[in-house]
C-alpha positions as a Markdown table, in Angstrom:
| # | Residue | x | y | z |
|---|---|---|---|---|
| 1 | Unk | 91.7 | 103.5 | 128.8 |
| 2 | Unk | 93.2 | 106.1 | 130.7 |
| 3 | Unk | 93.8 | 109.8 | 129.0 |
| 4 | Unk | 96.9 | 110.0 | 129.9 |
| 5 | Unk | 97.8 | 106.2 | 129.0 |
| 6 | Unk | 96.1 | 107.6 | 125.9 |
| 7 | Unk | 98.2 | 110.4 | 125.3 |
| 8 | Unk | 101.7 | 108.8 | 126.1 |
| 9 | Unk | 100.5 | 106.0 | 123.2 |
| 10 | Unk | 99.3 | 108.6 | 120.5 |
| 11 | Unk | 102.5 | 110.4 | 121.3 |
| 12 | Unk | 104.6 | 107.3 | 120.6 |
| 13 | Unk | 102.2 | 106.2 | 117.7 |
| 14 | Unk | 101.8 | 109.5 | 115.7 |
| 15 | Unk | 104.9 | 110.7 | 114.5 |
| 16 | Unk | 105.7 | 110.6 | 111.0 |
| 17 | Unk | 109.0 | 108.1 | 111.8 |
| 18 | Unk | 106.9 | 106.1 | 113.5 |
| 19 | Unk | 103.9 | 105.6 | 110.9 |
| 20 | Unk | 106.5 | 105.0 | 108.1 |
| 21 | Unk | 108.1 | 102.6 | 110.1 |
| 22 | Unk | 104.6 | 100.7 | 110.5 |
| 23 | Unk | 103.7 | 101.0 | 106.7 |
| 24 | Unk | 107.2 | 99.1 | 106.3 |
| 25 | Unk | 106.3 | 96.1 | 108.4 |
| 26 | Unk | 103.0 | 95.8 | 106.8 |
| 27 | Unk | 104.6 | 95.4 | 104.0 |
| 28 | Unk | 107.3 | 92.9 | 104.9 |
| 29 | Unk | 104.6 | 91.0 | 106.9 |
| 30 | Unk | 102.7 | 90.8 | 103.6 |
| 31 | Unk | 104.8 | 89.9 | 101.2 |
| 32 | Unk | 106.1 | 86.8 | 103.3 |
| 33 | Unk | 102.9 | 85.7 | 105.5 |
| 34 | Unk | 104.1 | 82.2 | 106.0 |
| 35 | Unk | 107.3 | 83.5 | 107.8 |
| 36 | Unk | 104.8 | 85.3 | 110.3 |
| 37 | Unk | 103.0 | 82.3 | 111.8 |
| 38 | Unk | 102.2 | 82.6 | 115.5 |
| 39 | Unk | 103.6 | 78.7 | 116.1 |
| 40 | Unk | 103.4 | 78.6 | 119.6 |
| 41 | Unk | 99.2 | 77.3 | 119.6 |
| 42 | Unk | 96.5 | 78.0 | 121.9 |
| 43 | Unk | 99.4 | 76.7 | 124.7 |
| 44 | Unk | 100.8 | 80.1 | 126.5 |
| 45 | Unk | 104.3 | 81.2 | 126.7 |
| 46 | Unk | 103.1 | 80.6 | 130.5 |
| 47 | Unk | 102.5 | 77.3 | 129.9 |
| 48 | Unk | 105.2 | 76.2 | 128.0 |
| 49 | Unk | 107.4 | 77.4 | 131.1 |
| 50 | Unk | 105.7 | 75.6 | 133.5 |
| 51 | Unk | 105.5 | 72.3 | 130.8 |
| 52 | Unk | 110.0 | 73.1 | 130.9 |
| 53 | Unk | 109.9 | 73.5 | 134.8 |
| 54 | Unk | 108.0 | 70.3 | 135.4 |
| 55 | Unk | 110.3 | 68.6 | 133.2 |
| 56 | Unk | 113.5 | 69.8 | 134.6 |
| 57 | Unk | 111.7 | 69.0 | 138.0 |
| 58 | Unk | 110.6 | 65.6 | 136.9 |
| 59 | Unk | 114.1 | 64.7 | 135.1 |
| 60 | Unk | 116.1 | 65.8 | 138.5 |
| 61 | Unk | 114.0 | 63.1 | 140.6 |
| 62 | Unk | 114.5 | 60.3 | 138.1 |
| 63 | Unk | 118.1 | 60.4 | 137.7 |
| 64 | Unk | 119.0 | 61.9 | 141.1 |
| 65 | Unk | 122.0 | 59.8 | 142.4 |
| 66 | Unk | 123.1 | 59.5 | 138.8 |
| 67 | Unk | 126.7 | 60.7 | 137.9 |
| 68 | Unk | 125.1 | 61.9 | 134.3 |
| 69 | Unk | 121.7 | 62.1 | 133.0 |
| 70 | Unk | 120.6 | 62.2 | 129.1 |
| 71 | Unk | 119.5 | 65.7 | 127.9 |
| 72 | Unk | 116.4 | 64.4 | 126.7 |
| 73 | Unk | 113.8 | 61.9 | 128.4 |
| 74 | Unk | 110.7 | 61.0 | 126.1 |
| 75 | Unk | 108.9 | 59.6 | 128.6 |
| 76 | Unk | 109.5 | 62.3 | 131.4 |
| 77 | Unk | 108.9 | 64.8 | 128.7 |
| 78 | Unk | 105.5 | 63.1 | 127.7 |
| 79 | Unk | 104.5 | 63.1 | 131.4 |
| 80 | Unk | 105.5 | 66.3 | 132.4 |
| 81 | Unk | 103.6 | 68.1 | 129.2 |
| 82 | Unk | 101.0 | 65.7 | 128.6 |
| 83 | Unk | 100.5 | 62.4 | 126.6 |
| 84 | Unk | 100.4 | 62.5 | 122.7 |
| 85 | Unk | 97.3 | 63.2 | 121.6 |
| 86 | Unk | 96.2 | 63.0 | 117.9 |
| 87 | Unk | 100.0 | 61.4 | 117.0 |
| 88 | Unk | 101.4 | 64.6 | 118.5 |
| 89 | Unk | 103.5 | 65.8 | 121.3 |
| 90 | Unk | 102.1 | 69.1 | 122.5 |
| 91 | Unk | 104.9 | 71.7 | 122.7 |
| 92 | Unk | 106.6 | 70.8 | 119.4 |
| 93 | Unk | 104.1 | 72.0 | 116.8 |
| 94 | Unk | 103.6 | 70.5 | 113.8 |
| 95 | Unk | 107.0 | 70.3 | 112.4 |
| 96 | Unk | 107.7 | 67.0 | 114.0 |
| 97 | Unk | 105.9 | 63.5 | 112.7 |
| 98 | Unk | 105.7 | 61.9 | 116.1 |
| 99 | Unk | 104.4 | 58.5 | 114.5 |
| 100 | Unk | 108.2 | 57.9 | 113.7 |
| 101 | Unk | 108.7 | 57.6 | 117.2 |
| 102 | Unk | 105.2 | 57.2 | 119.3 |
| 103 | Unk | 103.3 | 53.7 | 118.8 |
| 104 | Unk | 100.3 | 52.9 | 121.0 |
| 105 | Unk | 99.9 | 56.3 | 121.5 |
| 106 | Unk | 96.1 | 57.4 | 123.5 |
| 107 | Unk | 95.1 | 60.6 | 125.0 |
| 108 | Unk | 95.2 | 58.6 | 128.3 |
| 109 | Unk | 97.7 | 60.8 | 130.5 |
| 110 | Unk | 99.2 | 57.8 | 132.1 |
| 111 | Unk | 100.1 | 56.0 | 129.3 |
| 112 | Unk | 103.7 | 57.2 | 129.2 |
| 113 | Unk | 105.9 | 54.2 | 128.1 |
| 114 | Unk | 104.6 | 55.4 | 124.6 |
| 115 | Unk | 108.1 | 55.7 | 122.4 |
| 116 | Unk | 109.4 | 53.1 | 120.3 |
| 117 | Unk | 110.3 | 53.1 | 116.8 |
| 118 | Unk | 108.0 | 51.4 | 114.3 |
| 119 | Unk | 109.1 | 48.9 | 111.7 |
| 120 | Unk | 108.0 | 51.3 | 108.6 |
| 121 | Unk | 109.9 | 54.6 | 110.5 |
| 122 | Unk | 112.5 | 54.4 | 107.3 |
| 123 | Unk | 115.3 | 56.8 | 106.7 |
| 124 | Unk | 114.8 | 57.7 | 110.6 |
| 125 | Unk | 117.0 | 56.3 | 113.3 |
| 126 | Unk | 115.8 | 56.3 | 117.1 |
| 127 | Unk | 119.2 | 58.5 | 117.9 |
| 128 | Unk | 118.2 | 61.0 | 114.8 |
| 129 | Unk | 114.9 | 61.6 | 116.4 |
| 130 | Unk | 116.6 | 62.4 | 119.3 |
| 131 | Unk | 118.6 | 64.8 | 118.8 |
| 132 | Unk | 115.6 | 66.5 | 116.9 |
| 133 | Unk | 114.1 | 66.7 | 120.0 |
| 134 | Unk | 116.6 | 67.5 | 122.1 |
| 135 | Unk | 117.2 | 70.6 | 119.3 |
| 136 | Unk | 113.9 | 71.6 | 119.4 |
| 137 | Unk | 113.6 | 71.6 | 123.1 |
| 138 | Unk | 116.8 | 73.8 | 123.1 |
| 139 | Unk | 115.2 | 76.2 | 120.9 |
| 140 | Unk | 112.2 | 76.3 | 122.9 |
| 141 | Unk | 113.6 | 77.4 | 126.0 |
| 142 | Unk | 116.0 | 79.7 | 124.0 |
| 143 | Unk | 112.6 | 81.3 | 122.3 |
| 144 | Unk | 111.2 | 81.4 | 125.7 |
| 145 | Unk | 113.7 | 83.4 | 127.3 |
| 146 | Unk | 114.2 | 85.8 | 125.0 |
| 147 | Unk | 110.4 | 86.4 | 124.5 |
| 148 | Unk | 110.4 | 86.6 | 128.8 |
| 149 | Unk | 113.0 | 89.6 | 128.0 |
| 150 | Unk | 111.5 | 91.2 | 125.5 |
| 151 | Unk | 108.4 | 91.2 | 127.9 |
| 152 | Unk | 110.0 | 92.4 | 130.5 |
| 153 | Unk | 112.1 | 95.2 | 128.5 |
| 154 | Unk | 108.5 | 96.0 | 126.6 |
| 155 | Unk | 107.0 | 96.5 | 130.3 |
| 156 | Unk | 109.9 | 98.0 | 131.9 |
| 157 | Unk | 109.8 | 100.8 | 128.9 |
| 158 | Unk | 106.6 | 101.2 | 129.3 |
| 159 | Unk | 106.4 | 102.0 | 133.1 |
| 160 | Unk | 109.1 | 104.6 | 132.8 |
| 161 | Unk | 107.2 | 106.2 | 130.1 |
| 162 | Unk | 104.1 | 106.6 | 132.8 |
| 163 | Unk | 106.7 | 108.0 | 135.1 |
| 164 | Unk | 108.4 | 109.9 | 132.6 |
| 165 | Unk | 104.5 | 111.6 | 131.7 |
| 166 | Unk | 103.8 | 111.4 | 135.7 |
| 167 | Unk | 106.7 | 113.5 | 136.8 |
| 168 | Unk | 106.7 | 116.0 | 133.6 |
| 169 | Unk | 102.9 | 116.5 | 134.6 |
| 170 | Unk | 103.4 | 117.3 | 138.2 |
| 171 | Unk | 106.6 | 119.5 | 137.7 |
| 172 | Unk | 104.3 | 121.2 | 135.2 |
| 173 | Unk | 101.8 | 121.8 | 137.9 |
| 174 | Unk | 104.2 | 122.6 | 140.7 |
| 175 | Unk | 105.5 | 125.0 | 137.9 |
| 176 | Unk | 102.2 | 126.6 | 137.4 |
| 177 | Unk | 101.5 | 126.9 | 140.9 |
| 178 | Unk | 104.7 | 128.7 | 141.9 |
| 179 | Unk | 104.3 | 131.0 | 139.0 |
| 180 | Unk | 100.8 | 131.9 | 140.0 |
């Protein structure tokens, strides 16, 4: 690393406000671990956006020329992020029992005509199922862009820090050399 990437961090990182503020997240991360579960996989925020993207993509060709088209398409979402695999759909964790809704299901990427609703789904209506889906693909692309702005506020702070450090350093020189 850099010494004066170094120095900006240990700056940041070594004020008293800053390490009681740390020792109180530790905590709170501690005390409720389950609430801190990284959810999102091995499957990068990257990926997730291109996964959206392809879908979007893919749902505009099949219903072009159509006055309306559904906000959800099983089978364009299953082809645009991957067949089920294991009685999941990648890209909505665990929280979602796909068997209610996926029968046949392979790892075969072209089998996409996978959703149908099995005779022992009880309790668990087609429409029900959804409009989970549909919820939980709103609240992935919401999660998504507000992680891409966070990012982007995170790197944006960061760079004016180095600028902030780069222009104090070379006024300091500029100083010392005119003093001299």
């Amino acid at each position: 690393m850099r010494r004066d990437y170094w120095e900006t961090l240990y700056n940041i990182w070594a004020p008293e406000r800053w390490q009681q503020t740390s020792i109180i997240m530790k905590v709170n991360r501690a005390a409720n671990p389950e609430a801190n579960m990284h959810t999102s996989g091995s499957v990068s925020f990257a990926t997730h956006q291109s996964r959206l993207e392809s879908y979007s993509q893919q749902m505009t060709e099949k219903y072009v020329g159509e006055e309306e088209q559904p906000r959800l398409d099983p089978e364009v979402w299953v082809a645009s992020s991957g067949a089920p695999k294991k009685g999941h759909v990648y890209g909505f964790g665990h929280s979602m029992n796909t068997s209610m809704v996926l029968s046949g299901a392979s790892s075969s990427a072209s089998q996409t005509s996978a959703f149908s609703t099995p005779a022992g789904a009880a309790g668990t209506s087609p429409s029900e199922m959804m409009g989970f889906i549909a919820d939980t693909i709103s609240g992935l692309e919401s999660r998504l862009a507000e992680t891409m702005e966070a990012r982007l506020a995170q790197t944006m702070e960061t760079r004016l820090v180095q600028m902030q450090t780069q222009v104090t350093d070379a006024l300091q020189a500029q100083l010392s050399q005119t003093l001299s």
